[in-house]
N, C-alpha and C positions, 0 to 999 in steps of 0.2 A: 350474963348477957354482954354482949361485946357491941360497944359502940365505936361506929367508923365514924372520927372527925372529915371536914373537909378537908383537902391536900393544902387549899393557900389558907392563910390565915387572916385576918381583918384585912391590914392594912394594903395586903397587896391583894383580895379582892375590889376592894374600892379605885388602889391604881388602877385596875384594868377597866373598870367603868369608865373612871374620866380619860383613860386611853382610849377606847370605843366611842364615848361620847365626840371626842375630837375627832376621832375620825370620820363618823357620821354627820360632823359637823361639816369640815372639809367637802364630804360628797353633796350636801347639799350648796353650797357655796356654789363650788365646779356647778354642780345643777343649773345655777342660778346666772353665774358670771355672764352668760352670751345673750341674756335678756336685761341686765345691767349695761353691759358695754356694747351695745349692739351699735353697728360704724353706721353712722348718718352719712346719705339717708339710706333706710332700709329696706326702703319699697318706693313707687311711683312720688313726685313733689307738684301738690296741686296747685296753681298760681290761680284764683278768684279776680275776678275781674270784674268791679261790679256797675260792667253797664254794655251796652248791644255790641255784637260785633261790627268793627267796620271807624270808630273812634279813635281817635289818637291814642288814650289810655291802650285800648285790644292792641294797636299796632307796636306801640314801647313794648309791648309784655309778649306778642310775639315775636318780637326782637330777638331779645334778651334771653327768652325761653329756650332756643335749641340751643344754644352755646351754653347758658347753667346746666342741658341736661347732658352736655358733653362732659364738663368739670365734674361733675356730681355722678357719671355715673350712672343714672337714673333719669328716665322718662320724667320729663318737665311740660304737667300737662296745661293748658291756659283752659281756666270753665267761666264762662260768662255766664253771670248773674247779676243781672239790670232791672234797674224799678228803684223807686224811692229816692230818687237823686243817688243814688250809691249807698243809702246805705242799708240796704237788704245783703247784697255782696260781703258788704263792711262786717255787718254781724258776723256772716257765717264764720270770719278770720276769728273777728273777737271772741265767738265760742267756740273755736276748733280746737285740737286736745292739744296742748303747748311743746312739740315735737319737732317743730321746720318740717312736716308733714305740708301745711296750709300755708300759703302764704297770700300775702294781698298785694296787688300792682294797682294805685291808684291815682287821681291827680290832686290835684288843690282843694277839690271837695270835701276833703277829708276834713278841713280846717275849717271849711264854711259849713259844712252842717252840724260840726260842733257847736257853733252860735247859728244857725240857721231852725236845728229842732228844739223846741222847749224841754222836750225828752225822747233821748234817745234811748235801743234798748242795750248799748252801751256805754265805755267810757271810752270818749275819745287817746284820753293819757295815759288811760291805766290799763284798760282791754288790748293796747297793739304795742307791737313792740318795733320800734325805729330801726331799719337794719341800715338803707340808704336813699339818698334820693339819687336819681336816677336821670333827668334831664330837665329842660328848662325852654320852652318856644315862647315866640309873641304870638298874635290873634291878628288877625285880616278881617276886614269887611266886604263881606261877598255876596252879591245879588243877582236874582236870578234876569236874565237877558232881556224879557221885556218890563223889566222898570225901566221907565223914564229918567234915567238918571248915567250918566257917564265919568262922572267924578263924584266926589265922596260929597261938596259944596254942592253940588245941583242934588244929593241925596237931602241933605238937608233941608234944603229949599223945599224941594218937594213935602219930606213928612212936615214942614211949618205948616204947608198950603193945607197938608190934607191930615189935620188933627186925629188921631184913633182910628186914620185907615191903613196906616202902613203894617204891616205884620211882620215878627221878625222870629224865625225860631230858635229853641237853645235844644243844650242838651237835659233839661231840666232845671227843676229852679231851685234856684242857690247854686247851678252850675259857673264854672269859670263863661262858658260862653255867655250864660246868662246876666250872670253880675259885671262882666265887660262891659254888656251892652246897655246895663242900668247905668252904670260910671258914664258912660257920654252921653248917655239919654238924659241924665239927670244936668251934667254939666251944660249939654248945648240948648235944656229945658223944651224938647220934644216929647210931644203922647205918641205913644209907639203899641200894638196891642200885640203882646205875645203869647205864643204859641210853646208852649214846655213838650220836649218829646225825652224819650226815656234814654237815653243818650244822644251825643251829638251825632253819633254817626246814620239814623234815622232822619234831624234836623237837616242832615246834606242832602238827601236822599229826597225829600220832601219838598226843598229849595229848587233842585234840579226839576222836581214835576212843577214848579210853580204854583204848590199849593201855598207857602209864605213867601214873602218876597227878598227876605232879606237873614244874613244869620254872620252874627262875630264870632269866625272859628278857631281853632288851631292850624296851623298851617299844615297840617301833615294830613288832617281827612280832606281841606277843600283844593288843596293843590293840583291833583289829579283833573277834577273840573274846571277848574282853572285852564288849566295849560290846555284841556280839550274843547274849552270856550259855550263850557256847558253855564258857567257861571263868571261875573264880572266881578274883577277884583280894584274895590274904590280905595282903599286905605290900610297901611296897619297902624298896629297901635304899640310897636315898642315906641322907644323916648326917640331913636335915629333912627332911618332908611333899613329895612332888611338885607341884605346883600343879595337874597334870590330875586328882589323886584326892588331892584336901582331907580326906579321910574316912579313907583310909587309911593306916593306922600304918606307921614303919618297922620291917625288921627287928628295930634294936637296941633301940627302944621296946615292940615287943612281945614281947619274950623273950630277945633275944640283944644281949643289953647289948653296945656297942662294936663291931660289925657294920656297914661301912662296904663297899660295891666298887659299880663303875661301868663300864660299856663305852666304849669311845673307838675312834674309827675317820682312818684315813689313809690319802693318797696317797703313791706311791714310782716314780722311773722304775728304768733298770740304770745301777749305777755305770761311771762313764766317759763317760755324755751327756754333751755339752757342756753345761756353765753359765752358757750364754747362754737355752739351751734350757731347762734345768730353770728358771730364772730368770722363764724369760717365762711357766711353765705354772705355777709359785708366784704371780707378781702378777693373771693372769689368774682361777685359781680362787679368789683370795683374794677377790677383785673379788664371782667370783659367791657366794660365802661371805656376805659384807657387804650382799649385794641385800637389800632388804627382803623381795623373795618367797621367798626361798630361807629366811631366818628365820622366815618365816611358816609356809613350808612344815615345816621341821625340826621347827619348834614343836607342829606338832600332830601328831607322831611321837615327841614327847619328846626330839625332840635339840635341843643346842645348838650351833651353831655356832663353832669354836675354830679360826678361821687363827693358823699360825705360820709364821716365815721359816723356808727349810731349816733354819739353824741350831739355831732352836727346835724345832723337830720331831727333830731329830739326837738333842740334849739330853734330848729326855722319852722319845725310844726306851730311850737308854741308862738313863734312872733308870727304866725300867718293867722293863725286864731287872734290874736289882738288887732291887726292889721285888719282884716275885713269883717269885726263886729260891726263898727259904724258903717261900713256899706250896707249890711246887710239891712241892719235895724233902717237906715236911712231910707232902702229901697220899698220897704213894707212889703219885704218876699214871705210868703207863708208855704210852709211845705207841701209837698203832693198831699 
């Protein structure tokens, strides 16, 4: 009986396995590499906005928006999502899949309903991730044409005379508009009955019907009525004179000595993008920050433009959360 051995012998049957093996290893690699390294971003970049269309927040974010989707490449789309003083919006960041897919465009709020909610269904520090802040206005005080009142002191006077009837709206509570208007409410020790709507830009809307009579905005939604004399502008409230209204006094100059607040607005991806990625959407919007038209543009909204590296924007989340606990707590705001 004649037996046929194999042609290879042990050892160089096994080389050819772990030769096969590699090579099969290789093709799946190849397989794999263009869902590994796939170039951000790779589809649509959603910007969450979490509050009505027609507020200063919506207006920064569609600023900003067509010019990132010129950089990027890619449709920069803004989706409003409003309710809960923001942060219904805020979550959907905080759980979106950590990709620079989702991003969040918000303002100050972010730091006051950190200390505003007993529990949120986030974390403020550890769910979003700092890409940059993005600009900086003061607030105006703006009432609608038939209040009895033509300066910011005969506003005063008035809500003294007339305790828990004056109405004032915000854009919700714990809002910048809101807590603005508790900071001099509480300083010049007026009862003022407010009126919380689900963003500011609804607050204006409602002012102009003369359903409230009075509301402390950003200057960029009440401007418009302003200049069209749909609304009366008694005051603002940076520290010095705004340079768009030469004429008008600030708060703490007209009655509320030491009356000082400001709205600030930024961007956030979800914590856990990669840092290549947040990286690249900080230099890019910094980029468009710094454009001279974009400063142009801010400017005649009343904002400033303020890029900061993540770090810095990290840094002034966390001192804006220290900074308005004691308003908040002071004001006895409770959430929606």
């Amino acid at each position: 009986m004649t037996i046929i051995r194999p042609f290879f012998h042990h050892g160089v049957t096994a080389s050819l396995r772990h030769f096969a093996g590699a090579i099969l290893g290789c093709l799946i690699l190849a397989a794999a590499a263009p869902a590994l390294a796939q170039p951000y971003p790779s589809r649509p970049v959603r910007v969450v906005v979490p509050f009505a269309p027609g507020g200063a927040v919506d207006l920064v974010a569609r600023t900003v928006a067509p010019r990132l989707s010129e950089t990027l490449g890619q449709s920069v789309v803004v989706d409003n999502r409003g309710g809960a003083g923001g942060t219904i919006g805020t979550d959907i960041v905080a759980k979106a899949r950590p990709d620079g897919h989702t991003l969040l465009v918000a303002s100050m709020g972010v730091a006051v309903n950190a200390v505003l909610y007993p529990k949120l269904p986030y974390d403020t520090l550890k769910d979003l991730a700092p890409i940059t802040m993005l600009g900086e206005q003061p607030n105006i005080v703006v009432v609608h044409p038939s209040v009895a009142a033509k300066s910011f002191g005969e506003f005063l006077a008035l809500a003294r005379a007339k305790p828990g009837q004056i109405t004032y709206g915000s854009g919700g509570v714990g809002s910048n508009s809101h807590l603005a208007t508790v900071l001099f409410v509480q300083m010049a020790k007026l009862d003022l009955l407010h009126v919380p709507y689900k963003g500011l830009g609804p607050a204006i809307t409602e002012l102009v019907g003369g359903q409230v009579q009075m509301v402390v905005s950003n200057v960029s939604t009440a401007l418009p009525h302003v200049k069209s004399g749909r609304l009366r502008l008694l005051a603002v409230t940076s520290a010095k004179r705004f340079p768009l209204f030469p004429e008008t006094p600030t708060v703490s100059e007209a009655g509320v000595p030491g009356h000082e607040s400001s709205g600030w607005y930024g961007m956030w991806g979800t914590a856990g993008t990669p840092k290549n990625v947040l990286g690249m959407l900080n230099r890019e919007v910094v980029k468009i920050l710094e454009s001279p038209g974009i400063r142009e543009q801010f400017g005649t909204q009343g904002l400033q433009p303020i890029p900061l590296s993540p770090e810095a924007f990290d840094k002034r989340l966390r001192d804006e959360i220290r900074k308005w606990g004691p308003v908040v707590k002071a004001s006895g705001a409770k959430p929606e």
